[in-house]
VOPAGU-2260 file (C-alpha; in pm, 1 decimal, decimal comma):
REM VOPAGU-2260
SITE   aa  ch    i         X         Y         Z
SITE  UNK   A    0    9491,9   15984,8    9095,3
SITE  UNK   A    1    9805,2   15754,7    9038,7
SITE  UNK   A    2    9835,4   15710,5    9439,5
SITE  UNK   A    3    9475,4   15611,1    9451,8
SITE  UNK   A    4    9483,0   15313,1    9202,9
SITE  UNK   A    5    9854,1   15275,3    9356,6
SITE  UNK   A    6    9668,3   15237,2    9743,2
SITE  UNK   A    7    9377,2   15018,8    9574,9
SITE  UNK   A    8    9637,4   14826,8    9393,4
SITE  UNK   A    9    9867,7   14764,9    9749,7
SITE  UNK   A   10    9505,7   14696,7    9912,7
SITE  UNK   A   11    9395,3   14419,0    9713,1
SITE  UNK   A   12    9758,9   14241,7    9668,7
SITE  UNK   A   13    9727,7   14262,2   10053,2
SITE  UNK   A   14    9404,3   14066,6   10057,9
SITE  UNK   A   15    9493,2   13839,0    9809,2
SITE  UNK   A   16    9803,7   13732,4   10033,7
SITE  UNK   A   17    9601,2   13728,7   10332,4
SITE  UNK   A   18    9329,7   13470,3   10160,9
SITE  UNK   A   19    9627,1   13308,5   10027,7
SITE  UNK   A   20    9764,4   13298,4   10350,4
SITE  UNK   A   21    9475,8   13144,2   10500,5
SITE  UNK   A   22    9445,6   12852,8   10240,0
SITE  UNK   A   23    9741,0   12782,4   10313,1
SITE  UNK   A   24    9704,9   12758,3   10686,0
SITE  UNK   A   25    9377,1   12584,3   10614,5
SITE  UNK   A   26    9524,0   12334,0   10414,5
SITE  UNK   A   27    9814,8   12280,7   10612,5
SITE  UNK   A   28    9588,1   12245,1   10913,1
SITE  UNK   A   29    9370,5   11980,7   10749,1
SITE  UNK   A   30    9655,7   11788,8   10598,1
SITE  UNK   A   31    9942,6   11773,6   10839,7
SITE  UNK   A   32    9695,7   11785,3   11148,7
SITE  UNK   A   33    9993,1   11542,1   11341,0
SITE  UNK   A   34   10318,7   11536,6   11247,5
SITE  UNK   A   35   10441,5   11190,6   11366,2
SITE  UNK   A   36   10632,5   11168,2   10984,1
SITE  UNK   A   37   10783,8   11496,3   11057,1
SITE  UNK   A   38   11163,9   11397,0   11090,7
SITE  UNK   A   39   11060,0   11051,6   11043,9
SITE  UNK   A   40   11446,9   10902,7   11111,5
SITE  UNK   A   41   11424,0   10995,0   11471,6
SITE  UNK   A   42   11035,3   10875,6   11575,5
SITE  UNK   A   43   11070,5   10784,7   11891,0
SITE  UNK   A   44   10921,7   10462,4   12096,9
SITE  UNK   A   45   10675,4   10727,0   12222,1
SITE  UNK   A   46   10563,3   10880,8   11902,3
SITE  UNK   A   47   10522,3   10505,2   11767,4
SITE  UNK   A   48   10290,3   10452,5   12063,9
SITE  UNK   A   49   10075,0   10768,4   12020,1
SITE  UNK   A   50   10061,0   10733,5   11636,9
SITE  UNK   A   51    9885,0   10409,9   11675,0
SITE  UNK   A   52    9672,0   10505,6   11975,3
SITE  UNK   A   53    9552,7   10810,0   11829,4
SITE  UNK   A   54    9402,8   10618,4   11460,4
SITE  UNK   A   55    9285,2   10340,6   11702,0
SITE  UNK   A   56    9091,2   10525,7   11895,5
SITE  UNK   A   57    8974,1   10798,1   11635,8
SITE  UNK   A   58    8829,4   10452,5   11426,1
SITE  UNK   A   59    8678,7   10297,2   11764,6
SITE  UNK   A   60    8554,4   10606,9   11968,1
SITE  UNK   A   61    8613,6   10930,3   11751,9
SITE  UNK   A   62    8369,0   10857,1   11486,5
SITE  UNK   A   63    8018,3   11023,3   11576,0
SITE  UNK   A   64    7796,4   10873,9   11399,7
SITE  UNK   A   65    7388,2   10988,8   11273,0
SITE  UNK   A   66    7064,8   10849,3   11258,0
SITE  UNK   A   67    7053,1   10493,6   11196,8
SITE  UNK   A   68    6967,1   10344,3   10871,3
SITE  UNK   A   69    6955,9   10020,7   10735,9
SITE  UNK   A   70    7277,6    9860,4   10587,9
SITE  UNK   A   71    7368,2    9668,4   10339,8
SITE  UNK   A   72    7279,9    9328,5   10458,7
SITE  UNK   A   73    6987,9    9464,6   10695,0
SITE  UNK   A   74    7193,9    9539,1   10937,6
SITE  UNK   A   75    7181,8    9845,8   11206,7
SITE  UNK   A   76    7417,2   10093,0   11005,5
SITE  UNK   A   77    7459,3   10490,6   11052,4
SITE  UNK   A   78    7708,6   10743,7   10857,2
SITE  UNK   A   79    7955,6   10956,4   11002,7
SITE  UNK   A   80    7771,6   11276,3   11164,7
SITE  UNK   A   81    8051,7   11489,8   11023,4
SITE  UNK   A   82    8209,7   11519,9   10692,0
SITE  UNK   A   83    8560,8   11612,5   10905,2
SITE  UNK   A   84    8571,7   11271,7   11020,6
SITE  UNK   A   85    8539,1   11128,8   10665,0
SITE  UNK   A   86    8875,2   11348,9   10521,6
SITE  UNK   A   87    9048,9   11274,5   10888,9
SITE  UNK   A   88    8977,0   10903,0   10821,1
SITE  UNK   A   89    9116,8   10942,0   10418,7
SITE  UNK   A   90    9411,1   11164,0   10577,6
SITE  UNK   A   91    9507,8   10879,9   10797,0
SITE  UNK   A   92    9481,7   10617,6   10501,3
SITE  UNK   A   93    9708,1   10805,6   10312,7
SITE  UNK   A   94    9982,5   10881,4   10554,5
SITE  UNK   A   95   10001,1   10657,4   10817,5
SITE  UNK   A   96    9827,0   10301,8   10709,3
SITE  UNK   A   97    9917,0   10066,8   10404,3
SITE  UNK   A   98    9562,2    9959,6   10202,4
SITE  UNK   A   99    9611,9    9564,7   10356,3
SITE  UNK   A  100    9631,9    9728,9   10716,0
SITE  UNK   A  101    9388,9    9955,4   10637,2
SITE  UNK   A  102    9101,2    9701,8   10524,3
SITE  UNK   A  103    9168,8    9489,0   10810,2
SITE  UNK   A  104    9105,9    9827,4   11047,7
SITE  UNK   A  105    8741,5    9914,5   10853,3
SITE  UNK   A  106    8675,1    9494,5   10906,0
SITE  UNK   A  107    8751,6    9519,3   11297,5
SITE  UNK   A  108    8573,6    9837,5   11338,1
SITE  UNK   A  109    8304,3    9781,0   11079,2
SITE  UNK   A  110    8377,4   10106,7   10878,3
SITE  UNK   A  111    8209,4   10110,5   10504,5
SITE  UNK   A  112    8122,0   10301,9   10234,4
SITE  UNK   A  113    7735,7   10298,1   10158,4
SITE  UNK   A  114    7552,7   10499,5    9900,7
SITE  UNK   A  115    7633,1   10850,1    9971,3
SITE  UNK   A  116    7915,5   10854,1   10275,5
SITE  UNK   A  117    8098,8   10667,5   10477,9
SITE  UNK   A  118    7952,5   10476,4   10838,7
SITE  UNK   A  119    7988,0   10230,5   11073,9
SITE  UNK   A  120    7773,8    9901,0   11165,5
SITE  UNK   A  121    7651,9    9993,4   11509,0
SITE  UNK   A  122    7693,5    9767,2   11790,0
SITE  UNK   A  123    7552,1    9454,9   11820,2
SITE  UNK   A  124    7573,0    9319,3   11456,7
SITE  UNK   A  125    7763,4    8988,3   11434,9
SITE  UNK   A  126    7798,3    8963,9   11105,5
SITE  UNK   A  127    8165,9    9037,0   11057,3
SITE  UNK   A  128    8468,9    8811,5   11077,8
SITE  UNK   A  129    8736,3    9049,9   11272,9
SITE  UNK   A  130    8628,5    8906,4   11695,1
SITE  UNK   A  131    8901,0    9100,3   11851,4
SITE  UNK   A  132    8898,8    9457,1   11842,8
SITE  UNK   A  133    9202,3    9680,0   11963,0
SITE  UNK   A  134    9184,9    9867,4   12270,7
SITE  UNK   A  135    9337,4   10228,8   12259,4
SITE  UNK   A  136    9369,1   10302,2   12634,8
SITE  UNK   A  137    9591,8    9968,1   12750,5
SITE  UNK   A  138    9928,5   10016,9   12767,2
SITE  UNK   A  139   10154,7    9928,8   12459,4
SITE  UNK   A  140   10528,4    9839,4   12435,6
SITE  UNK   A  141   10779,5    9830,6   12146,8
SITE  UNK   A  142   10913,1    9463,5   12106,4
SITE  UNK   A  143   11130,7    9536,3   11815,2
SITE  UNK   A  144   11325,1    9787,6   11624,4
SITE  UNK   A  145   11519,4    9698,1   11340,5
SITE  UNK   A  146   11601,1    9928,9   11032,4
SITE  UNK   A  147   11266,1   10023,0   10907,4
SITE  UNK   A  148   10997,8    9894,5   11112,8
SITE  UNK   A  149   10888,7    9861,7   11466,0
SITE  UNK   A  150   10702,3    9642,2   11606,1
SITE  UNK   A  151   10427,4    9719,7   11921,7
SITE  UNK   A  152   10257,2    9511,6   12121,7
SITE  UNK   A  153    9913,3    9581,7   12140,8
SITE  UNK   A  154    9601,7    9480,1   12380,4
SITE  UNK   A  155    9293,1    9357,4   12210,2
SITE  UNK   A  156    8967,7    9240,1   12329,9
SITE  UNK   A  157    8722,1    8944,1   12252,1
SITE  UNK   A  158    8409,3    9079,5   12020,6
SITE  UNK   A  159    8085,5    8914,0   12251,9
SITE  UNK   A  160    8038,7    8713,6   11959,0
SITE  UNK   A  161    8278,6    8482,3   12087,3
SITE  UNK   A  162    8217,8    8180,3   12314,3
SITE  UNK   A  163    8384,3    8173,7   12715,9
SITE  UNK   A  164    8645,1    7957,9   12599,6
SITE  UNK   A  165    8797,0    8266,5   12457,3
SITE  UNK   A  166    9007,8    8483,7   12636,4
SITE  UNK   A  167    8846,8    8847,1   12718,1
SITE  UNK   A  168    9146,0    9024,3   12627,0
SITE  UNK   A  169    9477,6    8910,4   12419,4
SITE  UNK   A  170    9772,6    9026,1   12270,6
SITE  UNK   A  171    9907,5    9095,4   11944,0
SITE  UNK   A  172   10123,9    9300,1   11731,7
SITE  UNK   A  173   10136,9    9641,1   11524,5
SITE  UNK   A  174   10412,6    9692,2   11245,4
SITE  UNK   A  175   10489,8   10050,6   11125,2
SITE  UNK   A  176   10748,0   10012,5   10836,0
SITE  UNK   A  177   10941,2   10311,8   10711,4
SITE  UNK   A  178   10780,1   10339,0   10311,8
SITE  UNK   A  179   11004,5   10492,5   10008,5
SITE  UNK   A  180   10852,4   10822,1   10078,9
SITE  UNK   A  181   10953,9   10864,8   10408,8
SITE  UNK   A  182   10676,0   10788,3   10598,8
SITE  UNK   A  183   10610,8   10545,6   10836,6
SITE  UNK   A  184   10283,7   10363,3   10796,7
SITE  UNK   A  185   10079,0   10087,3   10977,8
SITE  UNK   A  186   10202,7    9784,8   10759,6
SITE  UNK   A  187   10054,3    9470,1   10916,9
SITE  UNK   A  188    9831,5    9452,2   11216,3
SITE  UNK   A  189    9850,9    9077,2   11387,3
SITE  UNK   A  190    9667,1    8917,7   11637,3
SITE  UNK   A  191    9614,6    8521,5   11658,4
SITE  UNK   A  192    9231,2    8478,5   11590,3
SITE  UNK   A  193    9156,0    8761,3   11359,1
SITE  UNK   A  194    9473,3    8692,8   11158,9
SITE  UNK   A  195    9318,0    8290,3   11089,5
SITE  UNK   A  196    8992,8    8503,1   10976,0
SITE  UNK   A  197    9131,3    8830,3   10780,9
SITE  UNK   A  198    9430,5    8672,9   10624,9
SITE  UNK   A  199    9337,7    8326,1   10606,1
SITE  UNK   A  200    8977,9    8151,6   10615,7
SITE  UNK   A  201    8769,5    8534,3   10632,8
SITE  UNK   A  202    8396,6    8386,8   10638,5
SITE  UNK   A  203    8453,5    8003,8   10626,7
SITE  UNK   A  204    8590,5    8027,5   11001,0
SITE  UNK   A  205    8271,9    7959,9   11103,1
SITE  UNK   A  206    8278,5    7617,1   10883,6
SITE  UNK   A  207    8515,7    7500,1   11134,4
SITE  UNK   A  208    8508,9    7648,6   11468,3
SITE  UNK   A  209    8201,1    7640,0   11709,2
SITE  UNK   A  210    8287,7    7993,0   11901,9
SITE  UNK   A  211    8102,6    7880,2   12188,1
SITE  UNK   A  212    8302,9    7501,0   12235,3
SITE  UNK   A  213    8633,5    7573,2   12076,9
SITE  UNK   A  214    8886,2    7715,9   12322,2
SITE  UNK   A  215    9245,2    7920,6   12184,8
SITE  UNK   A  216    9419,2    7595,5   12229,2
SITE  UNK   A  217    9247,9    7443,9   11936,1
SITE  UNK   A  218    9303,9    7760,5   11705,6
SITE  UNK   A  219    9666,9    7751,6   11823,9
SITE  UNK   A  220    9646,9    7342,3   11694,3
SITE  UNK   A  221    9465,2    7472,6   11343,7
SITE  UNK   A  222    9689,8    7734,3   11277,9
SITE  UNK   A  223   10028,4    7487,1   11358,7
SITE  UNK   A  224    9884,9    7207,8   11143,8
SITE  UNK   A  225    9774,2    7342,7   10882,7
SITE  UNK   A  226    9894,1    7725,8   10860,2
SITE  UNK   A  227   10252,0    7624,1   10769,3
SITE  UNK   A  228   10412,7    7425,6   10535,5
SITE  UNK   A  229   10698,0    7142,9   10624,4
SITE  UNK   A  230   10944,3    7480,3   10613,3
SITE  UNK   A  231   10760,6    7687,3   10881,5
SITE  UNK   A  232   10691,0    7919,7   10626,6
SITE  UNK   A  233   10296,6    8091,4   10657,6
SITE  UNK   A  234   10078,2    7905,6   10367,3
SITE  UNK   A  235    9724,7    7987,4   10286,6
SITE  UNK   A  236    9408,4    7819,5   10409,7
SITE  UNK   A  237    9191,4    7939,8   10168,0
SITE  UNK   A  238    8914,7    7685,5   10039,3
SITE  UNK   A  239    8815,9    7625,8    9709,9
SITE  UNK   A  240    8447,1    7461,0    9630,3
SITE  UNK   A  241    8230,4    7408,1    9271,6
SITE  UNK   A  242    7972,2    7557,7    9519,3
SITE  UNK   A  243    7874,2    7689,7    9871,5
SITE  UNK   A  244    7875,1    7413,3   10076,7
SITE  UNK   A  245    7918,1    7142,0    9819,0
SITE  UNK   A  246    8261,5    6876,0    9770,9
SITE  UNK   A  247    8598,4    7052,6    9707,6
SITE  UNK   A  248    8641,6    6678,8    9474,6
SITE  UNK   A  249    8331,5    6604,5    9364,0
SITE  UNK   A  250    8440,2    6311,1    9134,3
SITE  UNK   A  251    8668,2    6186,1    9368,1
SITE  UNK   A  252    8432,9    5875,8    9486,9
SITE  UNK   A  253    8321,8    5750,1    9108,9
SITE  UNK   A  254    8636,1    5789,2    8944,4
SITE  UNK   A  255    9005,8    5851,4    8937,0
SITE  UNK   A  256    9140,1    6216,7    8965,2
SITE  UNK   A  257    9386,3    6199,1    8695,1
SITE  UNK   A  258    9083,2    6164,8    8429,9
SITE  UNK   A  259    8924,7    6429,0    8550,9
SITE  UNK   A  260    8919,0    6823,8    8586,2
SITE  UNK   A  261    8967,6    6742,7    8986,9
SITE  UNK   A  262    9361,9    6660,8    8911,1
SITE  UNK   A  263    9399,4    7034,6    8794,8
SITE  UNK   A  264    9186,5    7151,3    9066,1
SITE  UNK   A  265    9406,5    6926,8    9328,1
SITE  UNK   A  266    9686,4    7097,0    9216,1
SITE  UNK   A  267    9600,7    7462,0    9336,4
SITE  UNK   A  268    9438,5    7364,1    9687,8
SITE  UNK   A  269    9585,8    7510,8    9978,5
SITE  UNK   A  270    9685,7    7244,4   10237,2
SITE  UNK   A  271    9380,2    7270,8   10478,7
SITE  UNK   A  272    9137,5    7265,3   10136,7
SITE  UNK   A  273    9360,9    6930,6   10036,9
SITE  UNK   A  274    9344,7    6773,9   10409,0
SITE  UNK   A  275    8916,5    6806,2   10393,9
SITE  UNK   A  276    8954,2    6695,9   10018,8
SITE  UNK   A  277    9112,5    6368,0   10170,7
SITE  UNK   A  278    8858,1    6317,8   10468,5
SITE  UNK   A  279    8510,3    6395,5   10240,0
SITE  UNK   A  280    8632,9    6063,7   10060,5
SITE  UNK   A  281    8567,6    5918,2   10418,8
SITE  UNK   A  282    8284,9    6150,7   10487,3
SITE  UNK   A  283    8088,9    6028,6   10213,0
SITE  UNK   A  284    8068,7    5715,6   10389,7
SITE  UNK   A  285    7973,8    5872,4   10722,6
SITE  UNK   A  286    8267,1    5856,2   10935,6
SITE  UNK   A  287    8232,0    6002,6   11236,6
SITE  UNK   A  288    8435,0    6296,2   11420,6
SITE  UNK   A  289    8513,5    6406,2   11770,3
SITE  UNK   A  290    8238,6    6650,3   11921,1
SITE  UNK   A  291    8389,7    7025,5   11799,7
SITE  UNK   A  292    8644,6    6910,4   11568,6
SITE  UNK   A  293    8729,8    7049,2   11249,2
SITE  UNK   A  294    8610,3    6774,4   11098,1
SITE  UNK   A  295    8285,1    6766,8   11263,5
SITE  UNK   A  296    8262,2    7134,7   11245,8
SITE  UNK   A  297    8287,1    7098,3   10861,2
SITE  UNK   A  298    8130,3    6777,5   10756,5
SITE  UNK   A  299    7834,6    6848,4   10981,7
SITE  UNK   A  300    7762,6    7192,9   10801,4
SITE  UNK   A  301    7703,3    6967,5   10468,3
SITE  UNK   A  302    7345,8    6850,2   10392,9
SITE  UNK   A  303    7500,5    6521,3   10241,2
SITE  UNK   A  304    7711,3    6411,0   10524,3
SITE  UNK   A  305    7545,5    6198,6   10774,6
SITE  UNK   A  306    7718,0    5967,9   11065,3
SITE  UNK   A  307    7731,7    5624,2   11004,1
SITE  UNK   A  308    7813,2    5449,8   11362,3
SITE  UNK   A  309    7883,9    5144,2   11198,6
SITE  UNK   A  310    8120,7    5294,9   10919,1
SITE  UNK   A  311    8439,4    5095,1   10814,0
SITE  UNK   A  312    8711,8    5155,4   10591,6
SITE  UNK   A  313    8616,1    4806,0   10413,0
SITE  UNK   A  314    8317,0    5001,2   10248,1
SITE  UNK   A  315    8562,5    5227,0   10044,3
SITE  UNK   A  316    8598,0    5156,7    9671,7
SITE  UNK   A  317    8934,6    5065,3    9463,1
SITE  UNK   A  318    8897,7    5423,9    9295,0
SITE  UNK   A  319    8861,2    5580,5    9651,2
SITE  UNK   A  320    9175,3    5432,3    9758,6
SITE  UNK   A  321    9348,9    5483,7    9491,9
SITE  UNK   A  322    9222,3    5831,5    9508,5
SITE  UNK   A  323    9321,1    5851,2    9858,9
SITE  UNK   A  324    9673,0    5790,1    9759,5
SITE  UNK   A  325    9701,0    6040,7    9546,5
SITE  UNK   A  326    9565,5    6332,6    9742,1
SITE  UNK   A  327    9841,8    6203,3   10049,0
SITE  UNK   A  328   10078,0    6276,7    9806,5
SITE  UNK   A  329   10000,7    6614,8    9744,6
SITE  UNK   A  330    9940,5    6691,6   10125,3
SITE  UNK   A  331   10307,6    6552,2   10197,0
SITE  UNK   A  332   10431,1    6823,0    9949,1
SITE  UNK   A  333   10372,4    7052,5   10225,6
C-alpha cells in the first residue's frame, strides 16, 4: 500500500516538473525569442545589423493585420490579426527600443492603440507627420563604434505624400546605446526630414513647407537657420500660439511688449517661433514673400494676412519699431 501512494506520489512530482518544465520553456520561448543582448559586450557589426532589420521589418511587413475598421480620425484602420504580434511588439519595446525611439517607430509605421488592441493605419492615409519610412531589405553599414553605442546607417524611403522635389530614397542613422542593464536598445533613430517633423515642428511642418514645391535643399536651409543656436548646438523649433492659426504676439502692433503678457511669452519662444514673431509685425501690413517660402508658407495659411503690393516699411508705427527692436534682440541671443 505504501509503494502505491509512494509510485502515485513519484508520478505526480514527475508531472508537476514536466508542466513546470514546459512553462518554463514556454516562457523562455516567448521572452528571449532572439538573443542579440545575450553577451551583449561582444555584439558584433552583424548582430547590430540584424537586430535592427529584424524590428524594422516585423513593424513594416510582419504585422498581419484584420478586417478594417474605422480609426480614430476616420481613417482606414485594422488591428493586429494575432495577439502574438501584440506581446512580440511589447517584447521588442522592452528589450531592444528606448520609449523616444519607440514612439517615433509607431509614428513612421502608424502603429496605435485603439479601443480594444493594438493596429495599424492602412495604406494610403496621409495624415501622419513621419514621410520617410525605413526600408528593411537595403543594405546597412556601421559608421561608428565608440564605448556604448553604434551607430548604422540606414536606407529610408519617401512616404507618396511627398512632392518630386523629394528624393525617393535617403539616408539616415540608427543608434543602439548599451543601457545600465546591459542591454543594448534602439536609442535615437535620425533621418533629415522626419527628424524636423518628430523632434521638432511634428504637425506645424505643413505651416511651412509646400511638399509638392519645396525641394531637400530648402529643409537643409530651415534646419541650418533656424535648428541651431549661434553654438551649433540643436535648439527647438517648437511654436507657441494664443490659438490655432492666430499671432504668436498678438499685442505686438498696438502696444509695447514690455507692458504686456507678450514680454513673458517672448521670453520662452524657440528661435524659429521668435523669427515669425518678428515678420507678423510686417505681415500685418501685408508684406509680401517669395513663392514657397517659409514666410509665404506661413503667413499665407492665416486668414488675416493679405499681400499688399504696395507695402512699405514707412506704414509701420513707433510701437512696431520699437517692438521690432526688441524681438531682434532676443533672436541675436541665439
Amino acid at each position: 500500500m505504501i509503494d502505491k501512494k509512494i509510485h502515485i506520489f513519484t508520478i505526480i512530482l514527475l508531472l508537476m516538473c514536466f508542466v513546470y518544465g514546459c512553462g518554463i520553456n514556454t516562457y523562455s520561448k516567448t521572452e528571449k525569442f532572439i538573443d542579440y543582448n545575450y553577451g551583449v559586450e561582444n555584439l558584433s557589426d552583424e548582430d547590430a545589423i540584424k537586430l535592427v532589420k529584424e524590428i524594422v521589418s516585423f513593424m513594416d511587413t510582419g504585422i498581419e493585420t484584420g478586417e478594417a475598421v474605422e480609426g480614430i480620425n476616420g481613417e482606414n484602420f485594422a488591428y493586429f490579426k494575432n495577439k502574438e504580434d501584440e506581446d512580440k511588439l511589447e517584447i521588442y519595446h522592452r528589450n531592444y527600443i528606448k520609449d523616444s525611439a519607440y514612439n517615433y517607430l509607431i509614428a513612421m509605421y502608424k502603429i496605435t492603440r485603439f479601443n480594444s488592441g493594438m493596429g495599424k493605419v492602412k495604406t494610403g492615409f496621409d495624415g501622419g507627420t513621419i514621410r520617410y519610412k525605413l526600408e528593411a531589405e537595403e543594405d546597412y553599414k556601421i559608421l561608428s563604434r565608440r564605448n556604448n553605442e553604434i551607430c548604422i546607417e540606414a536606407v529610408f524611403n519617401k512616404d507618396s505624400s511627398l512632392g518630386d522635389g523629394m528624393p525617393d530614397t535617403d539616408k539616415g542613422q540608427i543608434f543602439l546605446t548599451l543601457c545600465d542593464d546591459n542591454k543594448w536598445r534602439i536609442s535615437k533613430i535620425s533621418q533629415w526630414y522626419d527628424d524636423l517633423v518628430f523632434y521638432e515642428l511634428e504637425e506645424y511642418i505643413d505651416e511651412f513647407f509646400d511638399s509638392q514645391n519645396n525641394v531637400k535643399e530648402d529643409y537643409d536651409t530651415f534646419i541650418r537657420d533656424y535648428g541651431y543656436d549661434k553654438n551649433g548646438n540643436r535648439i527647438s523649433m517648437q511654436m507657441l500660439r494664443y490659438s490655432l492659426k492666430d499671432a504668436i504676439l498678438a499685442s505686438s502692433s498696438f502696444d509695447v511688449l514690455e507692458n504686456l503678457d507678450d514680454s513673458y511669452i517672448l521670453e520662452h519662444l524657440s528661435k524659429l517661433a521668435t523669427y515669425i514673431a518678428y515678420e507678423e509685425i510686417y505681415a500685418r501690413h501685408g508684406k509680401m514673400y517669395p513663392k514657397y517660402s517659409i514666410e509665404y508658407n506661413y503667413f499665407n495659411g492665416l486668414s488675416w494676412y493679405k499681400e499688399n503690393k504696395e507695402f512699405s516699411e514707412n506704414e509701420l508705427s513707433d510701437i512696431e519699431r520699437h517692438n521690432l527692436e526688441i524681438i531682434k534682440s532676443h533672436l541675436e541671443e541665439f
